[in-house]
N, C-alpha and C positions, 0 to 999 in steps of 0.2 A: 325156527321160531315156534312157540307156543307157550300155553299157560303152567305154571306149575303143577306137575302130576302128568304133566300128556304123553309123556317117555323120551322126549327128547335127548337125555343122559342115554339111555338103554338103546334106541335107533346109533345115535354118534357110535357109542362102543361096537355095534354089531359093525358100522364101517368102519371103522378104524383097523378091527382086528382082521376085516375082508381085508381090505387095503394092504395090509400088512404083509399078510398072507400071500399073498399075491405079489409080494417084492419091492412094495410101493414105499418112498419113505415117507410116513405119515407123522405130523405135529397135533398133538387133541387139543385143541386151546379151549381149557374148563373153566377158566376164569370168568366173571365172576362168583358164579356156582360154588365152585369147587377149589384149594388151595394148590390142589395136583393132579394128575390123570389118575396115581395110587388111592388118592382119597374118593373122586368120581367113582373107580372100580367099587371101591368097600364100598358104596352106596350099593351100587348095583349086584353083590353078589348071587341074588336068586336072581338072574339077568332073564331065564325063563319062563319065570312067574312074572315078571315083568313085564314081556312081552304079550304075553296072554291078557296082563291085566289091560295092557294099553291097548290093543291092536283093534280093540270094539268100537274106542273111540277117539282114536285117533287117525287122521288121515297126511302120509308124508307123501311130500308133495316136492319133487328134481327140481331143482332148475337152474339150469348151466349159465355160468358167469363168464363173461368176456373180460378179459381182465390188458389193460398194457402195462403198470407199472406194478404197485403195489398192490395186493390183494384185500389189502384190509381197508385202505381207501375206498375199493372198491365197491366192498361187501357194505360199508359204513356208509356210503352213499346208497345205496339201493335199499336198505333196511333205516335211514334215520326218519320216516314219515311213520314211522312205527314204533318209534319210541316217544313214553309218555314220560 
């Protein structure tokens, strides 16, 4: 979660493509954002500069989800007090 500009897009990518790398089969749900992960990318193709731009002020912050059925129920329960 964050405001637009905090690098949110650029942090997902950087895991996505660990994850990946690593064997992992990974889904990037861009949506609402973005109409694809292809078009998410084309945002980000100086992903470098990106990083640098955000990393002053932005703080990413883990935290592990216990999930039993669906994950999206999940995550939609734990993040609806935070939406306006």
């Amino acid at each position: 979660m964050g405001s637009a500009g905090s690098g949110k897009t650029t942090v997902e990518q950087e895991i996505v493509d660990a994850l990946r790398n690593l064997g992992f089969a990974v889904k990037w749900n861009v949506k609402p954002d973005y109409k694809s992960e292809g078009e998410a990318r084309r945002n980000g193709m100086d992903r470098l500069n990106c990083i640098d731009a955000v990393c002053e002020k932005t703080t990413v912050v883990v935290k592990g989800v216990q999930v039993k059925k669906d994950i999206n129920d999940s995550l939609n329960y734990r993040v609806q007090s935070y939406n306006k």
